[in-house]
TISE-512676 format. One record per residue (C-alpha): residue number from 1; residue in three letters; x, y, z. Coordinates in Angstrom, 2 decimals. Example, Ala and Ser with C-alpha at 12.3 -4.5 7.8 and 13.67 -1.06 7.14 Angstrom:
// residues 2
1,ALA,12.30,-4.50,7.80;
2,SER,13.67,-1.06,7.14;
This chain:
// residues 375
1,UNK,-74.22,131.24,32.12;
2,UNK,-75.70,128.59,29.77;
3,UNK,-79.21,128.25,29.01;
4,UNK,-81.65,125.92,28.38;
5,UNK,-83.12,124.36,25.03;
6,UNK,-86.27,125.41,26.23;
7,UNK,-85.00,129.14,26.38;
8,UNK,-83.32,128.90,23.31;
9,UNK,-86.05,127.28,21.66;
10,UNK,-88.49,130.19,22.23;
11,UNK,-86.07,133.28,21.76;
12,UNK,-84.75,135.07,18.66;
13,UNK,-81.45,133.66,18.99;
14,UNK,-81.52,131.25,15.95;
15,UNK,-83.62,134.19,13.65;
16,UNK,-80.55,135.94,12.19;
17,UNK,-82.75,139.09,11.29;
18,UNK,-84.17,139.17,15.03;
19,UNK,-80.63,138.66,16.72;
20,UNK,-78.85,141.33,14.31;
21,UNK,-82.01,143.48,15.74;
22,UNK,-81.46,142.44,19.27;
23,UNK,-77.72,142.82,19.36;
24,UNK,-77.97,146.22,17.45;
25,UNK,-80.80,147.56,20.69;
26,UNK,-78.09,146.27,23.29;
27,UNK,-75.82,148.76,24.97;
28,UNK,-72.18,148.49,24.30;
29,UNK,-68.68,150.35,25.00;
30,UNK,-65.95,150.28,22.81;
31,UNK,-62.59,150.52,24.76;
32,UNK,-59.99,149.36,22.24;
33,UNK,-60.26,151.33,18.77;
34,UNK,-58.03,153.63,17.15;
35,UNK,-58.63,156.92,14.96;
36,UNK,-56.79,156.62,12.21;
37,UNK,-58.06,153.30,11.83;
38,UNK,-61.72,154.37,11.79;
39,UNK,-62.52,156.88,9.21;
40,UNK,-65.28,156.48,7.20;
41,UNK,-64.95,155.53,4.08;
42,UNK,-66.75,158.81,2.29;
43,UNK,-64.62,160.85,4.40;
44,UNK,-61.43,159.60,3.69;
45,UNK,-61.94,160.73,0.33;
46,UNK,-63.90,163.70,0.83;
47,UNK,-60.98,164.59,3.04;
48,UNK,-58.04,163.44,0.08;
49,UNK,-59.89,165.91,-2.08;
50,UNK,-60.17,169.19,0.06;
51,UNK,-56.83,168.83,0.88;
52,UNK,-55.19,167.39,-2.97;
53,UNK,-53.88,164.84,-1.67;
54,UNK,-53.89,161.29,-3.99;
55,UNK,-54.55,158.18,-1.93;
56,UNK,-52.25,155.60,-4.13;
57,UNK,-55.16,155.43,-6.63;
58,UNK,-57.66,154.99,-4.44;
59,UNK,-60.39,157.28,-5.98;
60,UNK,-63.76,155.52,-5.11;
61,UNK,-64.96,153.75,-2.14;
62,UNK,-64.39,150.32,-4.07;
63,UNK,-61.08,150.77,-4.51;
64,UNK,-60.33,151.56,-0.87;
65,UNK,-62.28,147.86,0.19;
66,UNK,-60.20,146.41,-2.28;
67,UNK,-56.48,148.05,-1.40;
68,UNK,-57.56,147.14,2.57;
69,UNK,-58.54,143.55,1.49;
70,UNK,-55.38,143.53,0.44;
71,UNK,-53.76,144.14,3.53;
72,UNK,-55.62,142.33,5.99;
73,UNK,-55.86,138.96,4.70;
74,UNK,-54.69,137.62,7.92;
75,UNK,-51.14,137.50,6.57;
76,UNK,-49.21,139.76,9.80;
77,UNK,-49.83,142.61,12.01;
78,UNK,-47.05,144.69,9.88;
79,UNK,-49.08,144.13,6.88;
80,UNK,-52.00,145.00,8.27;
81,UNK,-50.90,148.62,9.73;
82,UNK,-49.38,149.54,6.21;
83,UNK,-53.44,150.72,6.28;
84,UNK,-52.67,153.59,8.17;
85,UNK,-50.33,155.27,5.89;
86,UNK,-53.06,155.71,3.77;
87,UNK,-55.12,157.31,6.62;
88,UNK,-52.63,159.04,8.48;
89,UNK,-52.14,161.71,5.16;
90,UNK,-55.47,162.78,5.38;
91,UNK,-55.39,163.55,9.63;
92,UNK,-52.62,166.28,9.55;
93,UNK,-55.10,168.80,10.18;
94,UNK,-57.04,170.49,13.52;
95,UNK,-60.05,170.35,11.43;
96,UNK,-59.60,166.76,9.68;
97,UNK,-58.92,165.12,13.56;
98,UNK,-62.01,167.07,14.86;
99,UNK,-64.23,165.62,12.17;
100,UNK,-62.89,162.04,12.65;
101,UNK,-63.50,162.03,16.02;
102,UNK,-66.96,163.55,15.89;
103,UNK,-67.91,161.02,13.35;
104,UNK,-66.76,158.34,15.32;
105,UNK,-68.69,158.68,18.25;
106,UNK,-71.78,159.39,15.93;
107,UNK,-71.23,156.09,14.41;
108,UNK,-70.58,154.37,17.91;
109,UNK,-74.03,156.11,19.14;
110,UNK,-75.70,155.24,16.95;
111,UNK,-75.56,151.09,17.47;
112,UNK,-75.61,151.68,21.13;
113,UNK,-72.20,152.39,22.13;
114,UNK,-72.64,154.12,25.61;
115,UNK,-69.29,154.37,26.39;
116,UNK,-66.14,154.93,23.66;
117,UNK,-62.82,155.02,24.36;
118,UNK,-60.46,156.63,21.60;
119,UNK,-56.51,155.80,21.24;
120,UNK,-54.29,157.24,18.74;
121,UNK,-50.89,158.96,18.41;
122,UNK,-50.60,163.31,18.90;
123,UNK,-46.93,162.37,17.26;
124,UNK,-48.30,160.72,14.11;
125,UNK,-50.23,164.05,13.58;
126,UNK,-47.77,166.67,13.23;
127,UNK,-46.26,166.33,9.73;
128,UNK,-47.62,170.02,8.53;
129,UNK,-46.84,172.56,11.84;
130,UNK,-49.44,170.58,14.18;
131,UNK,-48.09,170.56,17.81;
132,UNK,-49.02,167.16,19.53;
133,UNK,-50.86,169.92,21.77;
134,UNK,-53.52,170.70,18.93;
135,UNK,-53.68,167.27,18.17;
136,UNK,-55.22,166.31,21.15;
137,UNK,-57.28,169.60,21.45;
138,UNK,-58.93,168.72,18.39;
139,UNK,-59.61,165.04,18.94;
140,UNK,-61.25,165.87,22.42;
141,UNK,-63.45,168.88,20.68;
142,UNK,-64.94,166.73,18.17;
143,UNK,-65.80,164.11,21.15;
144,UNK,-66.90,166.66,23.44;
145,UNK,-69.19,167.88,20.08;
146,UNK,-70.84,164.27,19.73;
147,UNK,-71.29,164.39,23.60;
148,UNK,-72.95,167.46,23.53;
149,UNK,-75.11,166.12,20.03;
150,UNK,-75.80,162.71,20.84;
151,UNK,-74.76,162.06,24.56;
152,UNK,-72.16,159.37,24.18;
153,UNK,-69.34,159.49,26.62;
154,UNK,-65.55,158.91,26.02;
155,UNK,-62.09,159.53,26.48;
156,UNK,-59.08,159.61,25.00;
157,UNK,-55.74,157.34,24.98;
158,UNK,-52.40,158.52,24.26;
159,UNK,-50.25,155.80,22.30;
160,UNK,-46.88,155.38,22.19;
161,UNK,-45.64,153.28,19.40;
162,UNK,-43.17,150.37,19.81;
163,UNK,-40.68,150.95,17.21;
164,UNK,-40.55,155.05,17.88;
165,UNK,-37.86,156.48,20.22;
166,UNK,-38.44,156.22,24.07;
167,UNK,-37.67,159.90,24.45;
168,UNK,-40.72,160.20,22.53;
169,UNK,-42.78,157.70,24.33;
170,UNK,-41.57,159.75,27.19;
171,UNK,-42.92,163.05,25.73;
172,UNK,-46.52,161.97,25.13;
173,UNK,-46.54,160.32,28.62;
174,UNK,-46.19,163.69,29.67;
175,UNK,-48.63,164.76,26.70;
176,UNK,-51.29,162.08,28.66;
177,UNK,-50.53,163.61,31.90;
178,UNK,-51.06,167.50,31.02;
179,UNK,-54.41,166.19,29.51;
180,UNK,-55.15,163.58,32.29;
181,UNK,-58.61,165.17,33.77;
182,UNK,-59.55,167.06,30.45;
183,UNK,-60.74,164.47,27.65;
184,UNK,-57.50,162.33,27.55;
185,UNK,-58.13,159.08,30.37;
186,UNK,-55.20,156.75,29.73;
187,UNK,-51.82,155.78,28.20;
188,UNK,-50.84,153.01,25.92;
189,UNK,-47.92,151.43,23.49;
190,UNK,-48.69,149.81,20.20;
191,UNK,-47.55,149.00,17.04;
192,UNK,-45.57,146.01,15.98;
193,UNK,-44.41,143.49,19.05;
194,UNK,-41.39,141.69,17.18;
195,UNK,-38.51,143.30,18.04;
196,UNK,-39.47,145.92,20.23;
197,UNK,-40.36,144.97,23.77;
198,UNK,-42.34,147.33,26.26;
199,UNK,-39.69,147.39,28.94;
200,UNK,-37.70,149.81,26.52;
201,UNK,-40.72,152.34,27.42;
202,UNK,-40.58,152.28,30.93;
203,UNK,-39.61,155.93,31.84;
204,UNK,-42.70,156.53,30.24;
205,UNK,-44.71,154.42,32.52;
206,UNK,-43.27,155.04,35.00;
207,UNK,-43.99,158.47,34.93;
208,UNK,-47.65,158.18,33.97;
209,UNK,-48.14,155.57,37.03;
210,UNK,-46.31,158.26,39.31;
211,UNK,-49.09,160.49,38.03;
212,UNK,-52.16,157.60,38.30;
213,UNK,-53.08,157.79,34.95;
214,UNK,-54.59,154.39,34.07;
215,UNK,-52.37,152.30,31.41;
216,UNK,-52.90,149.99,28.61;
217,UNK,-50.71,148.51,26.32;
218,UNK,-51.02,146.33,23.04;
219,UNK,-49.71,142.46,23.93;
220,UNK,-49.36,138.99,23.00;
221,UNK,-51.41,139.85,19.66;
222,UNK,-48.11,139.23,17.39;
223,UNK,-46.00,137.84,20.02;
224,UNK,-45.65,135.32,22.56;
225,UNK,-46.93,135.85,26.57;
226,UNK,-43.72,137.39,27.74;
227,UNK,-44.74,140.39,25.74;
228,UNK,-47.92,140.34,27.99;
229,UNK,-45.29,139.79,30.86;
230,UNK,-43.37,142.99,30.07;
231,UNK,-46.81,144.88,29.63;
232,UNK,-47.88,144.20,33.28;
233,UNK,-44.91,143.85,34.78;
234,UNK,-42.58,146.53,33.70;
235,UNK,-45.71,149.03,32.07;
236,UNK,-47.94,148.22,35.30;
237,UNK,-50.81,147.70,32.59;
238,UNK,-54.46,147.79,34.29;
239,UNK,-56.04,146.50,30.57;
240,UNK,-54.23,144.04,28.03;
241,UNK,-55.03,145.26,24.10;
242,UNK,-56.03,141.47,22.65;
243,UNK,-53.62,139.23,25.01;
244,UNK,-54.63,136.04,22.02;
245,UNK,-51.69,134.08,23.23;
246,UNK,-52.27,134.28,27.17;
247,UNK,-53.04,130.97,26.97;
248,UNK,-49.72,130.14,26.48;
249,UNK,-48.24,130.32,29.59;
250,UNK,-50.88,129.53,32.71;
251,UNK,-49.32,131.45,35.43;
252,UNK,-49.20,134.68,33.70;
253,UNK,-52.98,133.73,32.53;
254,UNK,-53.92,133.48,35.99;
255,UNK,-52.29,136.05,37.06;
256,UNK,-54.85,138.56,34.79;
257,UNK,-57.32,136.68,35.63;
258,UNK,-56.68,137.00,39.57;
259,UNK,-56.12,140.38,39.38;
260,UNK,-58.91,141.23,36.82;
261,UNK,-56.98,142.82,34.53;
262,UNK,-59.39,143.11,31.58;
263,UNK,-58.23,141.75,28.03;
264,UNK,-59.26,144.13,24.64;
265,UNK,-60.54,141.79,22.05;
266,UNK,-60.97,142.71,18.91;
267,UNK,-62.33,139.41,16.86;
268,UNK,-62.04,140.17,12.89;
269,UNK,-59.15,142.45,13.60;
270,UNK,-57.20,139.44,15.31;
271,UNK,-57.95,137.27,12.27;
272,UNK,-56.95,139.57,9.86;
273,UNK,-53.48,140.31,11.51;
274,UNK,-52.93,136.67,11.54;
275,UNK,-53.04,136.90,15.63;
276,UNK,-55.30,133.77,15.28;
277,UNK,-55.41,130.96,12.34;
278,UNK,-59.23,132.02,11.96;
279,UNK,-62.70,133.05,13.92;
280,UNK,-63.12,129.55,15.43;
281,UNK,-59.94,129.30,16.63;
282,UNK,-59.82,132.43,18.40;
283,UNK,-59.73,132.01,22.48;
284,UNK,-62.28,134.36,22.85;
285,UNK,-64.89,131.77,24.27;
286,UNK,-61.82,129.69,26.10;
287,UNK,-60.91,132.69,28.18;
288,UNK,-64.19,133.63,28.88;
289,UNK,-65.16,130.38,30.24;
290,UNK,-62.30,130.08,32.11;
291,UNK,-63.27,133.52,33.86;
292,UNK,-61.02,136.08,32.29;
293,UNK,-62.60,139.76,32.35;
294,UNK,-62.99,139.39,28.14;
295,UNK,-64.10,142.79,26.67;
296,UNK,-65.18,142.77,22.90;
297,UNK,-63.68,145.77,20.69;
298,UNK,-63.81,146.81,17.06;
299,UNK,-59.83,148.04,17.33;
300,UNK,-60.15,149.57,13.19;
301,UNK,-63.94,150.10,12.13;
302,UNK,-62.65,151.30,8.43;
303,UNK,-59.55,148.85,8.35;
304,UNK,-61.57,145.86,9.33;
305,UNK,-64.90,146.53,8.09;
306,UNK,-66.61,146.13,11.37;
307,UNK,-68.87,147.32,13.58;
308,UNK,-69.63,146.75,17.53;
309,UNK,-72.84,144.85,16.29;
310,UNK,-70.87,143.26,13.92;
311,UNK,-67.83,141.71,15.84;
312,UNK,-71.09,140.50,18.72;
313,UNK,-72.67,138.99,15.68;
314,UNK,-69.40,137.12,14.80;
315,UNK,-69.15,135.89,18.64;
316,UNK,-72.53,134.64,18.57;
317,UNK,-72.05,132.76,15.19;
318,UNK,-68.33,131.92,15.46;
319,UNK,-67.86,131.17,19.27;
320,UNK,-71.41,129.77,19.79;
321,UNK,-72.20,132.48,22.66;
322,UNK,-75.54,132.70,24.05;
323,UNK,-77.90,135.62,25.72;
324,UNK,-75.78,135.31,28.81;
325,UNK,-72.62,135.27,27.54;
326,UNK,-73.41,138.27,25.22;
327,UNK,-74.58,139.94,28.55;
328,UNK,-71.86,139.62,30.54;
329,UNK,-69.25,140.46,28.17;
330,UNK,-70.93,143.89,27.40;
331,UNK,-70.82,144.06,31.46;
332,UNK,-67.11,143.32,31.53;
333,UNK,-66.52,146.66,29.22;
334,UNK,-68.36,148.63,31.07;
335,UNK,-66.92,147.31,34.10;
336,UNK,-63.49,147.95,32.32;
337,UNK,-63.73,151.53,31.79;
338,UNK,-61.13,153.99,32.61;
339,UNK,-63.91,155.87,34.75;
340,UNK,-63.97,157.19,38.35;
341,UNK,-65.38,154.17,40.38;
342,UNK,-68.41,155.61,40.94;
343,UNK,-69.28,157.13,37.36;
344,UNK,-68.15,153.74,36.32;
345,UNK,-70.93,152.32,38.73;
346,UNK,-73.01,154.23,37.57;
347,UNK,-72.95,154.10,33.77;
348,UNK,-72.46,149.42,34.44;
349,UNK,-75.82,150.04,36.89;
350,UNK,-77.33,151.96,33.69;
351,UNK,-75.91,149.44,30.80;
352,UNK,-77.75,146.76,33.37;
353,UNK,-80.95,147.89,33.47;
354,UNK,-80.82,148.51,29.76;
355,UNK,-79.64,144.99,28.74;
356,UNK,-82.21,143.59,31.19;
357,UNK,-85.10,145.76,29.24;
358,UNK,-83.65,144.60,25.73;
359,UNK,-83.45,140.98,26.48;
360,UNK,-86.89,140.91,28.73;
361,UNK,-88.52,142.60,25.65;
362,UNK,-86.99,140.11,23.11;
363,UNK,-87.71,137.19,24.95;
364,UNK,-83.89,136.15,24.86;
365,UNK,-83.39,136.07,28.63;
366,UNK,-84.62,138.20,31.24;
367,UNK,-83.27,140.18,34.86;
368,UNK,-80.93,138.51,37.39;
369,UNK,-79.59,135.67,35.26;
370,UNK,-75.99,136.58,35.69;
371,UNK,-75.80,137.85,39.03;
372,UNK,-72.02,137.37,39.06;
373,UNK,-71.76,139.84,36.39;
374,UNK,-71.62,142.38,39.07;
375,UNK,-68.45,140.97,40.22;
């Protein structure tokens, strides 16, 4: 998976213009990012004003970096989702949840994402006559728009969250399964860890396993492996949302990493939550290394300021990866997909070809380096 100093020597890699280029031209998924974390910026406040709503002050796109910089200075995870009450006023409507979602995946396309995978929660949505039903009809019309506009493919996650009821967990597990097969391709929990353990969800995943929906669920980003435990053990999780302290208990580590259970890493997100004490320290590299299906996410493009581009970029810089580590971790999300095995085969078999091209053309590696990427 390492290269030579020869290679290195002769590709873009150490050009900061030229790799920015390069990772920008790769293909990418994005499995692991939320809605109503996501908004851009102008429409956020374009949306505050059609519907006369004031944002806490927040009248300019300044002010909104500097209220979020405020929250996600790596302080806690509870901090760091006050964010959403600001966002969350502004997506009560059929029309504001279309837009987001449109604009979402035109952002994603538009660095390469290939692949998108959209979570957020019908029952944070329905504070002005909304049924969790429209919700989700809205949120998969704007993605089906941007497929239609741009080609980009995705689906949609129904969350739970942690410290809401389990009755209502319960409900949108059904909510996933009456949309299971029409835009909607998973189920998931988040929100805050501390204090409110997956296991108390497990009607809900039970049902949605009954009914083969795929499942992930947010775990051991704010708390300790046993949260990670509960997630596969008592949620029957397929995907881990950031897993940053696996690594603190082996057995359950290799357990995800026998069973290639992929982990959803988001890197700037993790920092700013206080997951991890800072970039460097982030297992991201560790767990790849040691073999662990790693995907890399943006989780909140508006929260955290990021991009797909930009959380590579950090990986390369941060964790020191090189052209074949970039490679396979873009393989590992599109191996990770919540796709029908063989539309997943074919989109990885697509994504492979394309990578190849990109880093053939750029002189930063070339075909068949990584054959156990196909793995």
């Amino acid at each position: 998976m390492r290269h030579s100093q020869r290679r290195r020597r002769t590709s873009p890699w150490g050009d900061p213009r030229r790799r920015r280029a390069l990772l920008h031209a790769l293909p990418k998924t994005d499995l692991h990012v939320h809605l109503d974390g996501s908004l851009r910026p102008e429409t956020l406040l374009d949306l505050a004003k059609e519907q006369g709503i004031r944002l806490r002050g927040v009248t300019s796109t300044a002010d909104l970096r500097r209220f979020l910089g405020t929250l996600t200075s790596g302080v806690s995870l509870t901090r760091y989702l006050k964010a959403f009450d600001l966002t969350l006023q502004v997506l009560q409507e059929a029309e504001a949840l279309e837009r987001a979602a449109f604009e979402l995946a035109e952002d994603a396309h538009a660095e390469q994402v290939r692949y998108m995978e959209v979570r957020y929660c019908p029952a944070l949505h329905t504070r002005r006559k909304l049924s969790m039903e429209e919700t989700v009809e809205a949120v998969v019309a704007g993605l089906e728009r941007a497929r239609r506009a741009f080609g980009i493919r995705t689906g949609t996650i129904i969350c739970g969250i942690r410290h809401l009821s389990p009755r209502l967990s319960y409900r949108l597990a059904e909510l996933a399964v009456e949309y299971y097969g029409r835009g909607v391709v998973a189920f998931d929990l988040a929100g805050a860890e501390k204090d409110y353990p997956a296991k108390a969800h497990r009607r809900a995943f039970d049902l949605v396993l009954r009914k083969n929906l795929n499942v992930t669920v947010h775990a051991g980003e704010a708390f300790g492996p046993e949260s990670i435990a509960q997630a596969l053990h008592y949620c029957g999780a397929h995907r881990i949302g950031h897993g940053t302290r696996l690594r603190e208990n082996p057995a359950i580590l290799r357990y995800v990493n026998d069973h290639r259970i992929a982990l959803e890493m988001c890197l700037t997100s993790n920092v700013q939550t206080g997951a991890v004490g800072g970039m460097r320290g982030h297992p991201f590299s560790e767990y790849l290394t040691t073999g662990l299906r790693v995907t890399l996410n943006t989780d909140n493009r508006l929260v955290s300021s990021t991009t797909m581009t930009r959380e590579l970029e950090r990986a390369v810089t941060a964790l020191r990866l090189d052209p074949g580590d970039v490679r396979h971790v873009l393989l590992n999300g599109f191996k990770s997909a919540f796709l029908p095995f063989r539309e997943r085969s074919d989109i990885l078999l697509r994504a492979l070809q394309e990578m190849d091209a990109v880093f053939a053309s750029a002189h930063a590696g070339g075909p068949g380096e990584a054959e156990r990427d196909l793995l």
